[in-house]
N, C-alpha and C positions, 0 to 999 in steps of 0.2 A: 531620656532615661532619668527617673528619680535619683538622688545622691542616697548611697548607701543607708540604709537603719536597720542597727541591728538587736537582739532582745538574742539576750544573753540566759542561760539557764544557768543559777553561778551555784556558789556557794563551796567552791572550792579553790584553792592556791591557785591554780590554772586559770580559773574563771576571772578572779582578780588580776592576772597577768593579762589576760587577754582582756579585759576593760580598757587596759593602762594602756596595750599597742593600739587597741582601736583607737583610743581618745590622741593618742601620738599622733597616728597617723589620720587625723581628721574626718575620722569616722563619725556616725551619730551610735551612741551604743545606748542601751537598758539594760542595768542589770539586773533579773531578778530573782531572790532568794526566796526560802519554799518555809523559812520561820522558824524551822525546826528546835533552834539555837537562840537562846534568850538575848546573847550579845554578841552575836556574829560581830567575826571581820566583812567587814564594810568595802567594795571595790571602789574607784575611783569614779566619779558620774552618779549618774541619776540612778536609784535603787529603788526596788519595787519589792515589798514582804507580802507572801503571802500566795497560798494556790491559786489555782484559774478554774478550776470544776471540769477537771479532767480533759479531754481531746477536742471536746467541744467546745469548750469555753477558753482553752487556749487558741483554738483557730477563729474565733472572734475576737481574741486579745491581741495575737496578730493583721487581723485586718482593718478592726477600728483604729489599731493607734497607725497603719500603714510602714507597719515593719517589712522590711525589703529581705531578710536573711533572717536565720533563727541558727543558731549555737546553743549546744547540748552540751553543759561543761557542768555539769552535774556528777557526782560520785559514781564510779565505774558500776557500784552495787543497784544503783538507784536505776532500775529496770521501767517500774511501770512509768515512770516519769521522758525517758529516753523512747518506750512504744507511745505514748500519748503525742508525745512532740514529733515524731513518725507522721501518725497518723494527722495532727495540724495543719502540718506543713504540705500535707499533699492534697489535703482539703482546698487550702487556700492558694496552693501553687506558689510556694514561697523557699525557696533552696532550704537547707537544712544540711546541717553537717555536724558531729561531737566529737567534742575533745576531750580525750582523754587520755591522761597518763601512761604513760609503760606499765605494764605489770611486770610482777616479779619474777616469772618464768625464764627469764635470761639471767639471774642473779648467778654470782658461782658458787650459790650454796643450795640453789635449788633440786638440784639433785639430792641432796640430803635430807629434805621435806618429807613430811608426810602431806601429799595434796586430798583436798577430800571434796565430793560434790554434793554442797549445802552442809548446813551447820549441824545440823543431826549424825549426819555421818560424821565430821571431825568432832563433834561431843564423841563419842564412840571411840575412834582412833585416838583420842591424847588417853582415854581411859585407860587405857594400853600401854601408855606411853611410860605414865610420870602420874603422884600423886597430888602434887600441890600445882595448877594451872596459874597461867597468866592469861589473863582475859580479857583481848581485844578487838575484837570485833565490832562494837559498838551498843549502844543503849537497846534498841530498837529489835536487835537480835535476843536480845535476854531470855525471851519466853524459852527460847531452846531449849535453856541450860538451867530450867526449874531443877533437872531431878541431882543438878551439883546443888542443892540446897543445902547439904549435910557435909560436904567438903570445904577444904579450907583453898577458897578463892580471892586470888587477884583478878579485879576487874578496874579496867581505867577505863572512863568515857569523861565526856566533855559535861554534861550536865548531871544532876543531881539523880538518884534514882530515889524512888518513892519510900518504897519497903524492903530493900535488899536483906538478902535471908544471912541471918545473927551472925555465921560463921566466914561471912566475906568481907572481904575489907576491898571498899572501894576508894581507889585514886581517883579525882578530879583535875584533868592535863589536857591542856591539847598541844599538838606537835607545833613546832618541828622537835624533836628531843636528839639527843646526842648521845653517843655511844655508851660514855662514862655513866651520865643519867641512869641510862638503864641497867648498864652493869650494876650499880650501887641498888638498883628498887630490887632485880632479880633475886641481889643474894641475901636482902634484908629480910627478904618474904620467903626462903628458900623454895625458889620456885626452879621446878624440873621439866616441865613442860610450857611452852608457848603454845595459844593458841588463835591468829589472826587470819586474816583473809586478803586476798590481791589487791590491795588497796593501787599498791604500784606507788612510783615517785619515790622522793626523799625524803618528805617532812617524818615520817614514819617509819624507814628503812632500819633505824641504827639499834633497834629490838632483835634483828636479825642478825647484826653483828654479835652485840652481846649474848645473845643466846650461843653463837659457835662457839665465842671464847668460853663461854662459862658450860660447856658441855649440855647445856639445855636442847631437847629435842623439842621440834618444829612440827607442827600441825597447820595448813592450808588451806581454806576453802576457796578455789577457785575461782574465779573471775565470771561471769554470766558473759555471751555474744551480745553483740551493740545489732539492734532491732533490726530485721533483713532489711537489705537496701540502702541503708545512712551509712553514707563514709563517714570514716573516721581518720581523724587527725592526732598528734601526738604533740603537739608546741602552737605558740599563741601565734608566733611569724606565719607558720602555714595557713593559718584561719585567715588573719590578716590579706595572705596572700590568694585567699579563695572567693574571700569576699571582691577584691579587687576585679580578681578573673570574671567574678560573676555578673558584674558590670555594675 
């Protein structure tokens, strides 16, 4: 039996945890990120930027370089990436398993949520809500939220946006953020409504907090299913410990 190699799909807190127990436990790991991010955090090991050209081109990327295991620790949101890697991996006969995060749905505030399915619909529900949004969802999701063109928006993403419309005011942050943080951005910007998505974890949780204390209502776009058939994991120990099983 070959020693483990495993290619890692990162680009998240997770992704770099589990680099770090692979490489502990004398694993061969790759980690590869998808670019998106001018200056990503960086995992521990050998790093690889840049797509594969979709299902096909990732199940030649695992078999040229003779990857033994493949890890899905890509963003919970990140769907076509998680069926691509599906699809690879069955091509090539090569285990496959993602890791990802808890979502929020256990939170004890989540009953006080408004949940919605897709970003259209929570554009809609915080309309509802509260005049001035907090907008977190991400870069990527923005087209949604053209017709807030004329509203006075907070929007925080990690990279710069092109041409954001006059009346928004974009923050530039990435997490982990803290409670107080957000307390203080919320009530600078008087913002009444939150509106993020099941990211799940910590680095990002404590908007959630401050929003109960500061009476701001919650708007949620739900989490998408991890592609039929790929388990899933929820901590870097159990991957570690899957890969081991797998021999």
């Amino acid at each position: 039996m070959n020693e483990p190699k495993v290619l890692v799909l990162g680009g998240t807190a997770e992704a770099r945890d589990l680099a770090s127990s692979l490489t502990e436990a004398g694993v061969g790991v790759l980690s590869s990120l998808a670019g998106r991010v001018s200056r990503p955090r960086l995992p521990v090991g050998p790093v690889r930027i840049g797509g594969f050209g979709g299902a096909d081109g990732l199940a030649a990327y695992l078999h040229d370089g003779g990857f033994t295991h493949l890890v899905v620790a890509t963003h919970p949101f990140a769907t076509r990436m998680a069926e691509n890697a599906r699809e690879a991996a069955a091509s090539v006969a090569v285990p496959v398993v993602r890791l990802a995060r808890p979502g929020w749905e256990g939170h004890p505030d989540a009953g006080t949520w408004t949940w919605a399915d897709g970003y259209d619909a929570a554009r809609t529900a915080a309309e509802g809500l509260g005049e001035r949004p907090f907008l977190t969802t991400g870069r990527q999701t923005l087209t949604h939220f053209v017709p807030w063109a004329n509203r006075d928006v907070l929007v925080r993403v990690v990279e710069p946006l092109e041409a954001p419309p006059s009346r928004w005011t974009v923050v530039l942050d990435r997490g982990p953020y803290d409670v107080e943080g957000e307390r203080v951005l919320m009530r600078e910007h008087g913002i009444d409504v939150l509106l993020t998505k099941d990211s799940g974890g910590r680095y990002t949780e404590a908007k959630l907090t401050a929003a109960r204390e500061l009476g701001v209502r919650v708007v949620v776009v739900r989490r998408p299913a991890s592609p039929a058939g790929m388990r899933e994991l929820d901590d870097a120990a159990a991957v570690v410990r899957w890969v081991n099983d797998q021999g």
